[in-house]
C-alpha positions as CSV (number, residue, x, y, z in Angstrom):
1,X,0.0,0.0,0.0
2,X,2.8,2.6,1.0
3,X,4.5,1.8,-2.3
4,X,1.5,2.4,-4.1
5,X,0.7,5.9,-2.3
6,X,4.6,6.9,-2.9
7,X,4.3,6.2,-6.7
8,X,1.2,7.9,-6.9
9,X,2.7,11.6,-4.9
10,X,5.6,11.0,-7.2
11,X,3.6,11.0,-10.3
12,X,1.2,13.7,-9.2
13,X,5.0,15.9,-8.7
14,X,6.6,15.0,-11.9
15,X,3.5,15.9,-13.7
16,X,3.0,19.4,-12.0
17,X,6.7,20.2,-12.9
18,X,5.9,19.3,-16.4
19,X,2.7,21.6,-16.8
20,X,4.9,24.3,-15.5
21,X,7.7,24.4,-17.6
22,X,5.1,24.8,-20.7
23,X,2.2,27.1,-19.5
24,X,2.5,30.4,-19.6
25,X,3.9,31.1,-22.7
26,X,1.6,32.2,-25.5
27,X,3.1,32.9,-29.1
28,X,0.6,33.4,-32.1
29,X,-0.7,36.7,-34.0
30,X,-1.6,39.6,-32.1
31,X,-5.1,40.2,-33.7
32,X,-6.8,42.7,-31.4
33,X,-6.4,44.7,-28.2
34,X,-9.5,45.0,-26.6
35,X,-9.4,47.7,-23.5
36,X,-7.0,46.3,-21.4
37,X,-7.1,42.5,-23.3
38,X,-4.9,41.3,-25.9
39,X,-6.4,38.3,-28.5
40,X,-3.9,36.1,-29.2
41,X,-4.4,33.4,-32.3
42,X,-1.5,30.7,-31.8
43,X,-0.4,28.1,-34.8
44,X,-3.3,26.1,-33.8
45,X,-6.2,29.0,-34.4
46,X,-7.0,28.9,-30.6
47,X,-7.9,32.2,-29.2
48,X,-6.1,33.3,-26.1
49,X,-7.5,36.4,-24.1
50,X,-4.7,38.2,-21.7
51,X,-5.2,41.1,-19.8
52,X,-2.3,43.5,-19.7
53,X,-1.7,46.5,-17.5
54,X,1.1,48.8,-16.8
55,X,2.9,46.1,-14.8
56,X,3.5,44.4,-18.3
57,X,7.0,44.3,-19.8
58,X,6.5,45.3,-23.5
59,X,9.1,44.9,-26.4
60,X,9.1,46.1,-29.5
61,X,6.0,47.5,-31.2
62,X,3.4,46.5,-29.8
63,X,-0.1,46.5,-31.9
64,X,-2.4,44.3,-34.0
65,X,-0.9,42.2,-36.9
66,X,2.4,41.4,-34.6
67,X,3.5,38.1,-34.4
68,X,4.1,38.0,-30.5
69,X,5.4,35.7,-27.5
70,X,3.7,36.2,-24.6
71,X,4.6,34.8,-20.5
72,X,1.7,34.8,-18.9
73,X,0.1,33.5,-15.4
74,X,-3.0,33.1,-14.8
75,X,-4.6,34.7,-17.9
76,X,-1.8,37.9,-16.9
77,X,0.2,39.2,-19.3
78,X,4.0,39.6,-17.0
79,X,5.9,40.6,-21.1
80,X,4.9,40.5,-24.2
81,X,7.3,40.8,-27.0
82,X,7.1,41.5,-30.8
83,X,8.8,38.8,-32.7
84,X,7.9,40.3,-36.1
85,X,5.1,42.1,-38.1
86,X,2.7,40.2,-40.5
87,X,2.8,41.7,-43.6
């Protein structure tokens, strides 16, 4: 039973670790900034909605048709950063 319970807490761990290393990090077109929202289309056509304030690290020119990387947590936008324009 204990062996069972250990290998179960150690596969609940190694998985958490794993979900961390890739959420938070959003790349796609910049399509639209809503208020204080950016829409985000990734490769896949998903639509991501972060909210951004002035505690957001911005680089490069920020604005719709950029092709952007975004770290985020929790639907927070912490940088955003133009990787290129769409043309």
């Amino acid at each position: 039973m204990k062996k069972i319970l250990l290998s179960l807490v150690m596969a609940v761990a190694v998985l958490s670790f794993v979900s961390m290393s890739w959420a938070g990090m959003v790349m796609g077109d910049l399509t639209k900034i809503d208020g204080s929202f950016y829409m985000i289309k990734d490769k896949d056509g998903k639509e991501h909605k972060i909210h951004f304030d002035g505690t957001t690290k911005k680089t490069g020119d920020v604005k719709a048709g950029a092709h952007v990387e975004v770290d985020e947590s929790n639907g927070h936008a912490n940088s955003i950063k133009v990787m290129e324009m769409k043309k």
